[in-house]
N, C-alpha and C positions, 0 to 999 in steps of 0.2 A: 477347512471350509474353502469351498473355491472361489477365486475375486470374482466372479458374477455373483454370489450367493452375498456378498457383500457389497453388494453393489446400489449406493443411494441416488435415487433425483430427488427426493425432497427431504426435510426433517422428518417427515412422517414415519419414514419406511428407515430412518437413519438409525444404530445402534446407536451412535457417538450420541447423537440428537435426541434419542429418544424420551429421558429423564425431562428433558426442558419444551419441547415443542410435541412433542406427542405423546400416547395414549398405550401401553401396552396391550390393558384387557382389549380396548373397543380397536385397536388397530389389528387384535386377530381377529376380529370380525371381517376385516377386508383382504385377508391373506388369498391367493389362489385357491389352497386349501380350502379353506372356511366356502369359499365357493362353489368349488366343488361338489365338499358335501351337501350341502345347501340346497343342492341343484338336484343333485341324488336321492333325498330325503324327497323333494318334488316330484320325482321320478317313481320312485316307491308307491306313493302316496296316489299317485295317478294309476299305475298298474294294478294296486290292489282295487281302487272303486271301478275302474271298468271292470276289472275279472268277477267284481262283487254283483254288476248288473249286466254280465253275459256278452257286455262287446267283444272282450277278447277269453280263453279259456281261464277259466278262475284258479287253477294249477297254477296255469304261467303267469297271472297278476301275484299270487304269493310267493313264488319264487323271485320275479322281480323285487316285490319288495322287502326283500330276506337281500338280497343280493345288494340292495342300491343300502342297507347297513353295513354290511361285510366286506366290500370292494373298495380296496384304497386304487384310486387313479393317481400318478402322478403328474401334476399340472403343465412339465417340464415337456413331456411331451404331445402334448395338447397346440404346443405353438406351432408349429408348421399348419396344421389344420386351421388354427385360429386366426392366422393370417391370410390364408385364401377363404375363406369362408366369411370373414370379418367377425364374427361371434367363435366361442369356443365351445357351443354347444354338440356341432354336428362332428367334431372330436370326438368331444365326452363321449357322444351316446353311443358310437362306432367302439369309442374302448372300453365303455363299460359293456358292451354287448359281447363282446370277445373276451374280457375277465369272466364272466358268467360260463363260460363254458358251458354253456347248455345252450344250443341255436333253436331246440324246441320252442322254447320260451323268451329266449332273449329278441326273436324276431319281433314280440309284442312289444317290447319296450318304447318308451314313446308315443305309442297310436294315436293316432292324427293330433297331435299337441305339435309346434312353433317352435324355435327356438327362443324365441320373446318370451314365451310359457313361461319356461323352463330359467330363465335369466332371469326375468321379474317376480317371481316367486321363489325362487331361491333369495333373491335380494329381500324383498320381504318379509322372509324371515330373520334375517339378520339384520334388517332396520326396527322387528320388534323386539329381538334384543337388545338391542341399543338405546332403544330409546325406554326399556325398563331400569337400563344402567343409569343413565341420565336422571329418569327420575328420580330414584332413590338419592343419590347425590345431591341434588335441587332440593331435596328434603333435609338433607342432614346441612346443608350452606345457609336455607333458610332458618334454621331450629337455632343454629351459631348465632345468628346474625339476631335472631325476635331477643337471645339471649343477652348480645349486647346493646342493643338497644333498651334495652328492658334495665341493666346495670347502669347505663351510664345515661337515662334520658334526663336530667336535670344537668349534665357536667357543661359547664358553657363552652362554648368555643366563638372565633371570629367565621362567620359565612362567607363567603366570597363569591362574588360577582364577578365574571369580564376579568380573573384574576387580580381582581384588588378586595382588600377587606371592604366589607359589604358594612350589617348589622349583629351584631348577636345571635347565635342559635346554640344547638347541644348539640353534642356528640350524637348524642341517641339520635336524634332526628337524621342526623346526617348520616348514619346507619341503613334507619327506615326508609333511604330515600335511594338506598344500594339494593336493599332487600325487596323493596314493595313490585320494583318489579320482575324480578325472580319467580315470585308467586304467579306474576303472571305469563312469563313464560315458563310457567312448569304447566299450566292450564292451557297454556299453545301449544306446546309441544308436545301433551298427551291427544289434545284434537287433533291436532297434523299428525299421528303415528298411527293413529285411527285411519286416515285416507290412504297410509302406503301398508297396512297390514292387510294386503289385497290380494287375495289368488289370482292368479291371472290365468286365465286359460281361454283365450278369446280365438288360436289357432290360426291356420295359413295367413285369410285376410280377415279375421276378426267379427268371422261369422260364426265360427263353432261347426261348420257345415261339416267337415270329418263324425263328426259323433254323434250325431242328427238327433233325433229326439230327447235323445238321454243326454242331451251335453250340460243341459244345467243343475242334472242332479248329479254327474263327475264330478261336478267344479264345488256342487256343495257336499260332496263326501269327502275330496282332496282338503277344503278348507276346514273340516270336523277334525279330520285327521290332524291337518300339521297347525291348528291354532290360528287361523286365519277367516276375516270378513270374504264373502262373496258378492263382489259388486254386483247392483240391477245392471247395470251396460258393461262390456267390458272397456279396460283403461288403455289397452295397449297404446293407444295414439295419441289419449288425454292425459298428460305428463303435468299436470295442473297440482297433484295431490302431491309429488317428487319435488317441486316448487316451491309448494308452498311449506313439505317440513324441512328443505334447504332455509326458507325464510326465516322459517321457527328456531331453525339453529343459530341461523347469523343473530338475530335479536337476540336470541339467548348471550353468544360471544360478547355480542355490542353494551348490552347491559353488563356482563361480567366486565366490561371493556372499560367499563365506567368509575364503577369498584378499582381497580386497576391504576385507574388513572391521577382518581384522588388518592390513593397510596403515594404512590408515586412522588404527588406534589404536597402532601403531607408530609412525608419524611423527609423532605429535602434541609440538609443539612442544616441551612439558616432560618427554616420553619420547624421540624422535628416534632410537629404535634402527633404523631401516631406512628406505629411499627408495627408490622405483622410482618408472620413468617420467619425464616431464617437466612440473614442478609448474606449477598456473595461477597467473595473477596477479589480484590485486584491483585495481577500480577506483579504489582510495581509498589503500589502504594499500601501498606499496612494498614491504615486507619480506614479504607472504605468498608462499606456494608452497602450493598447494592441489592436494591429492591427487584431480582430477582423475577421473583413469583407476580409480583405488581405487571411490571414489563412485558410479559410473556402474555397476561390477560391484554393488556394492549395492542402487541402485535398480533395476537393469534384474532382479537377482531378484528380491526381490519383487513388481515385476511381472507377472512369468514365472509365477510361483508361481497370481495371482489369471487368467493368462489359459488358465491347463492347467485349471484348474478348469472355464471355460467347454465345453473336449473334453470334460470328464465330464458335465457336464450333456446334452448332445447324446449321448450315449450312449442318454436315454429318447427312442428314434427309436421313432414310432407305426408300427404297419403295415409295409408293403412300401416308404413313402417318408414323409418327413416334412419339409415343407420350411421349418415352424417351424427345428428342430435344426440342420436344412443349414445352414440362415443363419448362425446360429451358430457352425457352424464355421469359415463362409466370418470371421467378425469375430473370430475369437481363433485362429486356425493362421496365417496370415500374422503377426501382429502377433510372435505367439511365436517364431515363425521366426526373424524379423530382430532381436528380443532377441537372443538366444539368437548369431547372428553376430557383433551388435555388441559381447558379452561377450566370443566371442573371441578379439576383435580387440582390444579394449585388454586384455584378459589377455596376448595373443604380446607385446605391449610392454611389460608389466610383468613379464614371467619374465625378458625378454633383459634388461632392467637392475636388477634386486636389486642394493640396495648397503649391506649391512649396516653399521653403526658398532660392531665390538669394543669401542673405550673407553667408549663412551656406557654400551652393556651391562653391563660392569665399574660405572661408576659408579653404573648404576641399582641392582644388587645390591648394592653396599656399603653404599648410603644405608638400608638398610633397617637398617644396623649391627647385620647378625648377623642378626635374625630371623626371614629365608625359610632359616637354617638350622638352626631350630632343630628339625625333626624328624630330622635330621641328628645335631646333639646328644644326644637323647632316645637315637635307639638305641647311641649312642657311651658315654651314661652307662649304659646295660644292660647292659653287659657286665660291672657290678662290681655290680649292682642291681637288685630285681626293677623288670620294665619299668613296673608302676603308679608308684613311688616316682620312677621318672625322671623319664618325664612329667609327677607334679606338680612332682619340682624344674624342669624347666625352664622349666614353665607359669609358676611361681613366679617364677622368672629374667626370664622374658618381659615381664614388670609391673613388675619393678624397673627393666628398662632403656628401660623406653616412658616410667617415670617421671622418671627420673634422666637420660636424654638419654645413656644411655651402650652399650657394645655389650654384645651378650650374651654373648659370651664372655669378654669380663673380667668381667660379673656372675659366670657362673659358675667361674670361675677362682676367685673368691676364697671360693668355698662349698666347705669341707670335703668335703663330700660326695662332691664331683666330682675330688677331687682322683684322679690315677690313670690319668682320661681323658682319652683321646688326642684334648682336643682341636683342636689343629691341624689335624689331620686332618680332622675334624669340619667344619671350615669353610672346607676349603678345595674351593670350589666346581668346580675340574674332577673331583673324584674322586665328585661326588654328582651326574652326571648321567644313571647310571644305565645302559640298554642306547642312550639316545639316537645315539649318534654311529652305532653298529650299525643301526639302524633309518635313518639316513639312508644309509647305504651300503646297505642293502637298497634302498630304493628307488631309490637311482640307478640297480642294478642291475636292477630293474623296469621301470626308464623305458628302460634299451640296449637290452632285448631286446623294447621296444613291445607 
């Protein structure tokens, strides 16, 4: 292999990289290749429906589209052209017309279509593949995830606020609060794949004038043909629909990003309430197990976040074309793509193995001896008290036992005041977790019915 064919700028496209930061299946979606044909298959598709409605000789529309299956181009030599042209279309078409050996026919190839055409609908199709990959995935992350929730919505654990122990909740809940919105970017992200599964064939300046009456029934035989919507106006200029499923991706990362991040601060060594996945090792230290797959969700959001960004800038498309914006697109929609996969994909491996630790969580609540329950307490001593009085005694309580090294419910045990209140009750952490364990059985029941 020759060191350009080895050659990385990002993780994306890295061998070394590519297990950790990117995406095999969905990153050959953005290969040269994968473009190519893409583009060809567009090219096909176009030739046979005019030959079919008499613009060009319907001979030379089936032989082009015999030809634009049969014809490998190599991408490699495409770049001289691609660079003076700024697109690699007026390449492509020139070498596929000259692989076809046949000038009879090959001179039809392309008839009055853009190179924008031909580029946007090639993309097209390889964004409704992807984003079928996606969904499937979203499916089998969410079915994991209703599953644990669904096992473990009664198991308690500490909530945490602002990073400190909060109140009581469960595992399951705190599941459901990974998953729930999964479900709904998988409802995002099938409407935004709806807005780019567009033919495009809007031509020169976006009037369709080349193919004059018959242009809107090409564009809905082209879209019969290759599995594609036919927009009422054409998009060429309105980048709005590219946008918004960039957006739908980064939310998708951002939320996996989330999942990720409470891993992360779950398994940290001196909390240890939960594991997923299968931990890295350090090269120094033996005893690490490095959250990994956690991490990777983390990075690859924010990311995701700064590469959607770039879709919205390309939004201020000048004119009928802009090939500033294009570019632009072309360097941050693939990249988000294959984020966006490689999230994922260590997401499907961190749902299938959540392993929570019940004792560890017991223990982390205890340690706080009493005082994630003390709004527990508070309303436990209201009921014999107006609720300000309580509040300060328990607030009061709170300080004598942060001082004293002692629990708060024997602080307040031995305060008159309190005498009466049921506090056992009060502290005993399955009875204050509230609608939690309900909320994770809703969502498992969310996740059944997909």
């Amino acid at each position: 292999m020759s060191q350009e064919a080895q050659m990385s700028v990002t993780p994306f496209d890295s061998p070394m990289m590519r297990d950790l930061l990117s995406d095999k299946e969905l990153a050959g979606l953005f290969t040269d290749q994968a473009e190519v044909r893409a583009i060809l298959l567009f090219e096909g598709a176009l030739a046979r429906a005019q030959g079919k409605l008499g613009l060009i000789p319907e001979l030379s529309g089936e032989a082009i589209h015999r030809a634009a299956r049969e014809t490998a181009i190599d991408p490699s030599g495409l770049a001289a052209g691609t660079a003076s042209a700024g697109v690699s279309i007026p390449a492509l078409v020139a070498q596929f017309r000259e692989e076809m050996n046949a000038p009879e026919h090959a001179a039809f190839a392309h008839w009055g279509a853009t190179s924008q055409d031909a580029a946007d609908t090639g993309q097209a199709l390889r964004l409704k593949r992807l984003a079928a990959v996606l969904d499937a995935r979203l499916a089998e992350i969410i079915a994991a995830l209703g599953d644990a929730a669904e096992e473990h919505a009664e198991l308690p654990m500490a909530a945490r606020t602002r990073a400190q122990i909060a109140t009581p909740t469960t595992f399951g809940a705190r599941v459901a609060a990974w998953g729930a919105p999964l479900i709904r970017a998988r409802a995002r992200l099938a409407r935004a794949a709806e807005g780019v599964a567009l033919v495009s064939l809007a031509g020169a300046s976006g009037n369709m004038a080349a193919m004059g009456a018959q242009a809107e029934e090409v564009a809905r035989l082209v879209g019969e043909e290759l599995g594609l919507s036919v927009p009422a106006l054409p998009w060429h200029a309105g980048r709005d629909g590219l946008a918004e499923f960039g957006a739908a991706l980064a939310i998708l990362c951002g939320s996996l990003g989330k999942m990720g991040q409470d891993l992360v601060l779950l398994g940290q060594s001196e909390i240890g309430e939960v594991r997923a996945g299968e931990g890295g090792g350090s090269s120094t230290m033996p005893h690490k197990s490095n959250p990994v797959g956690a991490e990777a969700l983390v990075a690859l959001a924010r990311h995701a976040s700064r590469l959607s960004g770039g879709l919205q800038e390309a939004l201020i498309f000048a004119g009928e074309r802009d090939g500033a914006a294009w570019q632009l697109e072309w360097m941050s929609l693939g990249q988000l793509c294959v984020a966006a996969g490689a999230a994922t994909r260590h997401a499907q491996g961190l749902a299938r193995s959540l392993r929570p630790d019940g004792a560890r969580m017991l223990a982390n609540m205890d340690a706080t001896g009493g005082l994630m329950m003390a709004e527990a307490a508070m309303f436990a001593l209201a009921q014999a008290m107006p609720r300000p009085e309580a509040q300060a005694l328990v607030k009061a309580a709170c300080a004598t036992a942060v001082e004293q090294g002692a629990h708060l419910r024997a602080v307040l045990e031995e305060r008159k005041e309190a005498r009466g209140a049921d506090l056992g009750a009060a502290f005993d952490y399955s009875r204050h977790v509230g609608l939690a364990p309900v909320l994770a059985m809703r969502f498992a029941q969310m996740a059944r019915e997909g």
